[in-house]
N, C-alpha and C positions, 0 to 999 in steps of 0.2 A: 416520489418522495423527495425530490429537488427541492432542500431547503429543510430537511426536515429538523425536526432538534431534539434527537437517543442519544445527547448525552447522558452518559452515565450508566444507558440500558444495558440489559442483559440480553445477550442475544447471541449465547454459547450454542454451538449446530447449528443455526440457524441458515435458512436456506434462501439467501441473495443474490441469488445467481445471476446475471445480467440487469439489476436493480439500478435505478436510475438513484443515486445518490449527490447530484451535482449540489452544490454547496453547502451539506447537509451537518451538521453538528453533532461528533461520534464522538467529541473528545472525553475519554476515561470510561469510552462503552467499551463491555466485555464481549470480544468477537472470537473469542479462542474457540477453534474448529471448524467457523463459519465457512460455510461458502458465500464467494465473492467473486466467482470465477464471471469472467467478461464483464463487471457491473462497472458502474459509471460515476465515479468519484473525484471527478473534478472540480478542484477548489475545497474537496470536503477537508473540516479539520476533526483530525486522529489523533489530536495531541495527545497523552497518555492512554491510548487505547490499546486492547489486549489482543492483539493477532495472533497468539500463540496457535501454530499450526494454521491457519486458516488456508483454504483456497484462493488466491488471488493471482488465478494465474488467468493472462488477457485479460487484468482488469486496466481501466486507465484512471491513476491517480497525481496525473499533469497538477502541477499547483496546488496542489493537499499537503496539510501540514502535518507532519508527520513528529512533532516534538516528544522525546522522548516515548512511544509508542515499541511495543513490544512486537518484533517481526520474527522472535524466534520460530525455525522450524516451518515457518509460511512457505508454501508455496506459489514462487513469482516469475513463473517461467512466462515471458513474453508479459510482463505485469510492463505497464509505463511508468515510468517516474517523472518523466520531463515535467523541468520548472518544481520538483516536488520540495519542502521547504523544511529544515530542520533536521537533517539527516547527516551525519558525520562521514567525515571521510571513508574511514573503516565501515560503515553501514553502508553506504555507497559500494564498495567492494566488493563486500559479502554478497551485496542483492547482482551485484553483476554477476559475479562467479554462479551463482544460482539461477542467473537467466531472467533477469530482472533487463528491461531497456530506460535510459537516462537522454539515449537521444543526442548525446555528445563526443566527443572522441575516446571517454574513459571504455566505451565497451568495445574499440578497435584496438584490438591486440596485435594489430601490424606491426605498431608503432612502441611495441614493449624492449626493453633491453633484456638483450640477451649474454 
């Protein structure tokens, strides 16, 4: 499904488990619950997409645009972010604390003050 274009779709529960999603068009699709766990989303754009709760844990979303997109409650343990685009600082944090990887020095807490 590399390339594909579920903008907009509904696709609450849905089971995407390891799904090849590489540059695929999800923006303002409703993914709340979904499984995503290990699927393959890079470059995809989630611009206003519903994650609510979703699985996305080992997914890699390298280069996916993430504007405005709803990560409440997701699960992003060992999820990738690197290069992912539109994401604030504060979402950045949260997804780290949760176990999200960025691939940069924000997830080494060596270097935190104490």
């Amino acid at each position: 499904m590399s390339g594909a274009n579920l903008s907009g779709a509904n696709l609450i529960g849905a089971n995407l488990s390891g799904a090849i999603l590489r540059e695929a068009n999800l923006s303002g699709a409703i993914l709340r619950e979904a499984n995503l766990s290990v699927a393959i989303l890079i470059k995809a754009n989630l611009s206003v997409a519903i994650l609510i709760k979703a699985n996305l844990r080992g997914a890699i979303l390298s280069g996916a645009n993430l504007w405005i997109a709803d990560l409440s409650g997701a699960e992003v343990e060992n999820a990738i972010f690197i290069n992912a685009t539109a994401i604030t600082p504060e979402q950045k944090q949260d997804l780290i604390r949760r176990g999200a990887i960025f691939g940069d020095t924000s997830n080494d807490r060596s270097k935190a003050l104490v």
